[in-house]
C-alpha positions in Angstrom: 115.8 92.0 109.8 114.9 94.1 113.1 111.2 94.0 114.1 109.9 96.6 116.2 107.5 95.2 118.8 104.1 95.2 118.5 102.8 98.5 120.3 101.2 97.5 123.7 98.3 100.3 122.8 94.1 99.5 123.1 93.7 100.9 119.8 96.4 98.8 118.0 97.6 95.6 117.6 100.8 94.1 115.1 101.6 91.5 113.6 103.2 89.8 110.3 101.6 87.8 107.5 102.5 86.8 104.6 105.4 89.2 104.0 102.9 92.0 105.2 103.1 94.1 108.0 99.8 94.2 109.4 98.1 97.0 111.6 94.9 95.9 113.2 93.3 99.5 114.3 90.8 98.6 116.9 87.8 100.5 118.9 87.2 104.2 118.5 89.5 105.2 115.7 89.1 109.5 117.2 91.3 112.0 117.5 92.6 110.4 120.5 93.8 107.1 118.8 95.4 108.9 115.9 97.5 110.8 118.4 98.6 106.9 120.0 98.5 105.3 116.3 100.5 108.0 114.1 103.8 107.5 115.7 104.3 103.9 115.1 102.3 104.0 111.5 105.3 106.6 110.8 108.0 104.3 111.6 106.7 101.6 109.6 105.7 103.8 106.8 109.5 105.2 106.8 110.6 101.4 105.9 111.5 101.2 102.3 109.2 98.9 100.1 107.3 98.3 103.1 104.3 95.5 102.4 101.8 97.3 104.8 98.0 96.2 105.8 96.1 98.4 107.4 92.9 96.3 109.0 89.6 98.1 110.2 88.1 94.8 111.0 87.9 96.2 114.4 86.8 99.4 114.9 83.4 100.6 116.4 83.7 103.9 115.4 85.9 105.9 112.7 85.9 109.8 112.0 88.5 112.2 109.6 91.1 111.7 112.2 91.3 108.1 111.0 91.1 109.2 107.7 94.2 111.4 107.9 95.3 108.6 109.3 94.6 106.2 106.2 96.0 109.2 103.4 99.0 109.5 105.4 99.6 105.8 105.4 99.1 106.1 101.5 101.5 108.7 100.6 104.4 107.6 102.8 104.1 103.8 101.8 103.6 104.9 97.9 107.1 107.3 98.5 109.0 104.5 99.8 108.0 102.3 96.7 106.0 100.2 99.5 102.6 98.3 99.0 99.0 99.1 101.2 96.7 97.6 101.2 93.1 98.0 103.1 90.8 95.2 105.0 87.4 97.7 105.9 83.6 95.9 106.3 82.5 99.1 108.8 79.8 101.0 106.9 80.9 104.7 108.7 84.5 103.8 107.9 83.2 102.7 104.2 81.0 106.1 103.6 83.6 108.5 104.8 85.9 106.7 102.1 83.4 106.7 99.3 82.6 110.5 99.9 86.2 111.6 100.1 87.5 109.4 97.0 89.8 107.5 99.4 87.9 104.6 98.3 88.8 104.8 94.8 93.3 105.4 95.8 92.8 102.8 98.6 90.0 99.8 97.6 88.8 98.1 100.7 88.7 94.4 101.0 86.5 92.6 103.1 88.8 90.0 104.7 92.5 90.0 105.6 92.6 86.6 103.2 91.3 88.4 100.5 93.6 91.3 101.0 96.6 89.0 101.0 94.8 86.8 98.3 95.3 89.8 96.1 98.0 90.4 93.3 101.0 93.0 94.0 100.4 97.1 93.7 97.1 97.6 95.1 97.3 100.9 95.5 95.6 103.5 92.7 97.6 107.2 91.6 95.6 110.3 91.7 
């Protein structure tokens, strides 16, 4: 299988793990860094039964733009019959998920491990 190379991008970094395709989002997760994210997160979210990790383990700073970020993620993995799953410790990122319900569609683990360490379909229904 093709691999598309990892974005050269300050607010994103690729790589593979177990199986998983893992996107580390890093720094200021704004408006700005959705605009350089989105495009690459689409291609990977087009992949069918994609086996996606979305890592926050990073960040300094998250706002809705991330958010739309993370719900796109969601829909487009769960259409493709793919698999997300979430590794989130930041306490803005974890608030904005809690208030919006995201938290409850998309659990957040605190460690890539314990991410990986978990059984298949992570991912609730609304």
């Amino acid at each position: 299988m093709q691999q598309d190379p990892a974005p050269l991008t300050r607010h994103l970094r690729v790589h593979q793990d177990r199986g998983h395709t893992v996107l580390e989002f890093r720094g200021e997760i704004d408006i700005a860094a959705a605009v350089e994210i989105a495009p690459y997160l689409d291609r990977v979210t087009a992949r069918p039964e994609v086996r996606l990790v979305i890592d926050l383990g990073h960040i300094e700073f998250f706002d809705c733009s991330g958010l739309r970020l993370l719900y796109r993620a969601r829909s487009r993995t769960l259409d493709q019959d793919g698999e997300l799953r979430l590794v989130c410790t930041h306490p803005l990122a974890l608030r904005i998920m809690r208030v919006t319900g995201l938290s409850r569609l998309l659990p957040a683990h605190p460690t890539l491990d314990a991410a990986l360490g978990q059984p298949e379909a992570t991912s609730g229904t609304l």
